[in-house]
N, C-alpha and C positions, 0 to 999 in steps of 0.2 A: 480829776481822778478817772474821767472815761467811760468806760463799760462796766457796767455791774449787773449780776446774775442772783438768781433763785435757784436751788436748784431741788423740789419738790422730793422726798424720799418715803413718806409718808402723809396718805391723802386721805385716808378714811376716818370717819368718827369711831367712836369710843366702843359701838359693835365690834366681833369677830368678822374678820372678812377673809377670801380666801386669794382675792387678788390685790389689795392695797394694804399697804401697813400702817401703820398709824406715827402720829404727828412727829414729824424730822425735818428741818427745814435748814439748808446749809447756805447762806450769804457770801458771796465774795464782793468785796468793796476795794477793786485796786486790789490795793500789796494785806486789808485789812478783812479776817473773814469772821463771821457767825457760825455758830449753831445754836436754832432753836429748837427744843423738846427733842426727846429722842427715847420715842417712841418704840414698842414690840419693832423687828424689823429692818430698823433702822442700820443694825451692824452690818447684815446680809446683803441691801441696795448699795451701802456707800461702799462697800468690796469690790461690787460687781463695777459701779462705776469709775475702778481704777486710780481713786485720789488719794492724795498723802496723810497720811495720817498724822504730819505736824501741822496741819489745816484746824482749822477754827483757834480764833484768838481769845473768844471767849464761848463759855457754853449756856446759852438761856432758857433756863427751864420755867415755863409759862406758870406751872402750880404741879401737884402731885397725885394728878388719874394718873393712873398707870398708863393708859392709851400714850401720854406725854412724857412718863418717867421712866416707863416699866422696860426700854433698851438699855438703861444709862447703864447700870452693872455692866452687860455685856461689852459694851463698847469702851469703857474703863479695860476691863481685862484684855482687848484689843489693842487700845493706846501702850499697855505696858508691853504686850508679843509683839509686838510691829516695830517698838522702839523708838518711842514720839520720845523727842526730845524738848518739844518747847511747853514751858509751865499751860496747865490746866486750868485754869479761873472761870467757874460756876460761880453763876448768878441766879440765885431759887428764893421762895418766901422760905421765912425764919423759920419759923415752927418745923420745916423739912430737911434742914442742914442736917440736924442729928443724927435723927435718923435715916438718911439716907449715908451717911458715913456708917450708920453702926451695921445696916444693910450690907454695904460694901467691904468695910470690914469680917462680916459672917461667912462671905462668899470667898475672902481670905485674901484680899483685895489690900494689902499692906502697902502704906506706904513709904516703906526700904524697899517694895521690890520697883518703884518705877524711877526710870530715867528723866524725870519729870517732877518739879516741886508741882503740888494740888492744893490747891486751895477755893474755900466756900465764899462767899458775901451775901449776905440778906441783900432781897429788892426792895426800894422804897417806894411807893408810889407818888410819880412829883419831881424824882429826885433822879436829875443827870448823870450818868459815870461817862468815862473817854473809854474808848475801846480803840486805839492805833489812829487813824484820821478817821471814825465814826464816833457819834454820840448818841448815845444811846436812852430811853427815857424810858421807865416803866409807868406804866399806868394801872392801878386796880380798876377790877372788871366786877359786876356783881354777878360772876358762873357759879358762885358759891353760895351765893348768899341764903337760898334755901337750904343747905347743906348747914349751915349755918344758925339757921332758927330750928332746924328739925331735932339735929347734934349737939347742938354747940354748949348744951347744960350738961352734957355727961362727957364730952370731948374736948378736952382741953385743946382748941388750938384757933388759930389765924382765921383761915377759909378764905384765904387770900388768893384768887386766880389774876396774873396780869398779860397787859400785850403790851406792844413796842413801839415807839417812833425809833426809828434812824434815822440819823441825819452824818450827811457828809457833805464834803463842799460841793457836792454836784446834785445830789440826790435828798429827797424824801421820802423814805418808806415807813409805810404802817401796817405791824403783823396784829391781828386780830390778838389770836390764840381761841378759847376760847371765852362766849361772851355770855350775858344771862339776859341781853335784850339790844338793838342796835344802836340805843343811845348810848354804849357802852364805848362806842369809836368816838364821839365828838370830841373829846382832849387830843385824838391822834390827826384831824381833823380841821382843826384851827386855823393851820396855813394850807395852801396846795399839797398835794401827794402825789408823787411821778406812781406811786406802786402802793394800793392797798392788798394786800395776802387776807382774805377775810375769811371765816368758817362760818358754814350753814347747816349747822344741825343741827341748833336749840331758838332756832326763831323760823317762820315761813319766808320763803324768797320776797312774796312779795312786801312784806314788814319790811327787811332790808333794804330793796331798792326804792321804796317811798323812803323811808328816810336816807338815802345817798345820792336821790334827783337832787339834783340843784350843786353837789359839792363839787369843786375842786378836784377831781382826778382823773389823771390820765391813764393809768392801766386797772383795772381791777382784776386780780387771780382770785380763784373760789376756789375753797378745799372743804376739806371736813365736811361733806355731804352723806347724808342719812343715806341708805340703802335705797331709800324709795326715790329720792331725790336723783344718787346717782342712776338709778336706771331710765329717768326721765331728764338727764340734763341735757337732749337737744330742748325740752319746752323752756327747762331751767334758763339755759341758754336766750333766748328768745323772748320772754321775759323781761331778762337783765336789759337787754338788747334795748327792746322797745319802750323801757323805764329811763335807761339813762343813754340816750342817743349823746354820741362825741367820745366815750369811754370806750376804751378796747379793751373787751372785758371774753378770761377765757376761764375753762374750768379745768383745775391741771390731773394731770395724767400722772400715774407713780413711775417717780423717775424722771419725769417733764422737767428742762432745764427752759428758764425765761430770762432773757436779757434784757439791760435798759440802761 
């Protein structure tokens, strides 16, 4: 397969920010592409960066903050102006199919008006699908799970947050999304990873790189960093550094494209 890319569209956590948008992550695999979350923003960077809008072969929404869902409207009504002809297939937790249809539907988002079949699938955790020559695996995360005990007798729903293994025949990657502690990566972790995508806003750096001494990887990207964090990611940086010596480990820039 070759050269495969990240190409970062959304780098900030779940705060307002005025110069990073939030979670958007586009994969090219060879001739086979991703999008993860798609995030406030999202529509505006990937304009600006000039790409087709028949790009992404599937679309993977990690759980339903808005920080990760709250573009996907816009960017729907984008696919249908632009005139995406190749089928749409979303991959979300259950409990958010619905209503994110009835969301898009309200915004008047029909679908007679696209040049494109769309289609949902619940994620399993555990549970493989084929995405063109990538494979794809969802794994539950517990970013919810206090949302979950706080809510979950008066809120009928999931509180299912997941991230990703991909696998192609050249490659390993693992996208975080987000997580509720660092033991949340070891399922993505098992084997080698050419590429961890990992977020650090709900745990301390150092929590993170004590538990990913010792693993298997060869690049680490860092995103989703707290306000505080990003304003100190040369220490963040240097840190990482000096926790996992052999890892090329950077912290991405909005709009940062990474190859591998």
């Amino acid at each position: 397969m070759g050269l495969c890319s990240v190409r970062c569209f959304g780098v900030g956590d779940g705060f307002p920010s005025a110069d990073r948008g939030h979670s958007g992550f586009l994969y090219q695999l060879g001739d086979t592409s991703l999008i993860i979350d798609c995030g406030d923003g999202f529509t505006s960077h990937y304009e600006a960066a000039g790409l087709s809008y028949d790009l992404g072969d599937a679309f993977l929404l990690s759980h339903q903050h808005a920080d990760h869902v709250g573009g996907f409207q816009m960017f729907l009504q984008s696919l249908w102006l632009r005139q995406r002809q190749k089928a749409v297939r979303v991959f979300m937790g259950e409990d958010g199919i619905e209503p994110l249809k009835k969301f898009c539907h309200a915004g008047y988002l029909f679908d007679e008006l696209f040049n494109f079949q769309l289609s949902y699938t619940p994620l399993k955790s555990g549970k493989a699908f084929p995405i063109g020559h990538a494979r794809i695996t969802p794994f539950r995360t517990t970013h919810l799970d206090s949302f979950a005990t706080r809510f979950g007798k008066k809120y009928e729903q999931n509180f299912d947050a997941f991230s990703f293994l991909i696998e192609t025949p050249d490659h390993r990657i693992a996208h975080s999304a987000d997580l509720g502690t660092p033991e949340d990566l070891a399922p993505l972790l098992q084997d080698d990873v050419d590429v961890l995508v990992c977020e650090l806003a709900h745990f301390k750096p150092e929590q993170l790189f004590a538990f990913l001494a010792g693993e298997a990887i060869t690049k680490l990207i860092l995103v989703h960093l707290t306000a505080k964090l990003w304003a100190d990611r040369k220490a963040v940086l240097a840190a990482a550094r000096a926790k996992l010596p052999g890892v090329e480990i950077s912290i991405a820039q909005q709009g940062e494209e990474f190859t591998f």
